[in-house]
LUMKOL-527641 format. One record per residue (C-alpha): x, y, z. Coordinates in steps of 0.001 Angstrom, whole numbers, plus 500000, padded with zeros to 6 digits. Each point is the difference from the previous one (the first is absolute). Last residue first. Layout:
BEGIN
XYZ
...
This chain:
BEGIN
799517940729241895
503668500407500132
501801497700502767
500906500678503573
501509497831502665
501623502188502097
496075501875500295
500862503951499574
498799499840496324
497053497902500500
499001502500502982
500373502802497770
498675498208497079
496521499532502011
500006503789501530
500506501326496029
496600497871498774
498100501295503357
500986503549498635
499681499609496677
496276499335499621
498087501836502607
502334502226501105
501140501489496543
496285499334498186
498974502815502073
501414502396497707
499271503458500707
499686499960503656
503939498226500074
500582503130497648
498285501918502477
502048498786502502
503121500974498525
501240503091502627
499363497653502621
503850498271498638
499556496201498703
501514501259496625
498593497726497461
501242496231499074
501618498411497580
500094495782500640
503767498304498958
500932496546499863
496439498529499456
498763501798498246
500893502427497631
497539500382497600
497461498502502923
500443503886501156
498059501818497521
498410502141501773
502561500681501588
501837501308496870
496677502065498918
499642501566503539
503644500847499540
499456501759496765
500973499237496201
501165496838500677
503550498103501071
501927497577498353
503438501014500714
498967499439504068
502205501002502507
500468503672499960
497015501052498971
498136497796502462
502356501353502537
499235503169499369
496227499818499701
499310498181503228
500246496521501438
502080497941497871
499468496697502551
503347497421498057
499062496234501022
501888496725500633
503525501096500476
502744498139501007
503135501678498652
499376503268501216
503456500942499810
500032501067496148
497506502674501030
502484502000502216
502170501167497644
497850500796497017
497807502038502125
503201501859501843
501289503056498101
496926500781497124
497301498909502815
501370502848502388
501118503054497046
496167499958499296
498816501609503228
496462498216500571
497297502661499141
498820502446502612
497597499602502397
496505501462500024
497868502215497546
502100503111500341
503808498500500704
501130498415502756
503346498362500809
502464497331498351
499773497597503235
503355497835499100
499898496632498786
498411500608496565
498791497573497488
499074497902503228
501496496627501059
498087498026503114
501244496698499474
497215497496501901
501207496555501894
503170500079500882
499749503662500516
497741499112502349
497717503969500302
496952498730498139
499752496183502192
499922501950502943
497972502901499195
497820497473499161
498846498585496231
496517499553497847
501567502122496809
497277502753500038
499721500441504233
503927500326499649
499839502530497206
497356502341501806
502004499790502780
502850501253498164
498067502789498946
499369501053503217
502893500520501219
503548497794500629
499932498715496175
504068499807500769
501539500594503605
502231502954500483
497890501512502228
500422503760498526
500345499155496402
496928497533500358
497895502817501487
501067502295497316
499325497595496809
502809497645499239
499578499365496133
498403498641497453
499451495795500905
501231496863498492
499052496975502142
502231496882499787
499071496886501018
502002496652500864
502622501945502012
502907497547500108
502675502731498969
498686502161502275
498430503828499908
498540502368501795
500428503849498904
499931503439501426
502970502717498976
499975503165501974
501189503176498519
499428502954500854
496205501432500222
499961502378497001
501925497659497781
501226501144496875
503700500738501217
500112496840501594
499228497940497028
503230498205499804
500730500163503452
500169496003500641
501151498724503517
497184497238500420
500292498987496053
504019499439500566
499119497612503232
497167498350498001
502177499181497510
502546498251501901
497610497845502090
498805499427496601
503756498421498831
500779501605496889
499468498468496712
């Protein structure tokens, strides 16, 4: 396995998606081998692509204020691994940005994972990584969340924190006023050194 130091050196000079990416290329990630929790997002949107810094908008906000944490605790590596299905900002298309680029998780997923050896708890937050991650999936991510003491405690789905899903959040209140205080507990449990399954 190479060294992560390594990896992270061959992700930050990768092209392989160059050609599809409107933008340029501009891989954003966070991630340490002692990061206790790992958050799988989409992709870079534009304001993340031009600051470099992941969930850097609103949305990221949103995702704070729903797992209980700072900016300072969100952006330790040591603490949080910050490891989208994409790590370049794909673009927009007609209802908002474009998918994750494909070729990204198919190169590096399966090389990165394996150094997140201490890992308490896997946020899916969005349809992609949701696909991605879980075999065991439903119909529709508001069925999958739903759902979410299937895979407790190691992993929790979650929806797109973007704006553009507030009437989802509208839709089913039962998201902030069940899971939510549920997901802020395991998130501190999970970033405690001492942490055990509950």
């Amino acid at each position: 396995m190479a060294s992560l130091a390594a990896l992270l050196a061959e992700i930050r000079g990768c092209t392989l998606c160059a050609a599809h990416l409107p933008h340029g290329v501009r891989p954003v990630l966070q991630i340490h081998s002692k990061a206790r929790v790992l958050v799988v997002g989409q992709a870079p949107g534009r304001k993340v692509h031009e600051t470099g810094i992941p969930f850097n908008d609103a949305s990221g906000d949103r995702l704070r204020d729903w797992m209980g944490v700072t900016r300072e605790v969100f952006y330790d590596p040591q603490q949080i691994a910050l490891l989208p299905m994409g790590f370049c900002y794909p673009g927009t298309g007609k209802s908002g940005d474009l998918p994750p680029r494909p070729e990204c998780a198919k190169a590096w997923r399966h090389q990165l994972l394996p150094h997140l050896q201490h890992l308490e708890l896997t946020l899916l937050v969005g349809q992609y990584a949701i696909g991605y991650h879980l075999d065991d999936k439903k119909p529709s991510l508001t069925e999958t969340v739903r759902a979410w003491q299937s895979y407790w405690p190691a992993i929790i789905p979650l929806p797109h924190p973007s704006p553009r899903n507030n009437i989802w959040l509208s839709r089913n209140p039962w998201f902030e006023q069940e899971l939510v205080p549920m997901l802020r507990q395991r998130v501190a449990q999970a970033l405690t050194v001492e942490s055990h399954y509950f």
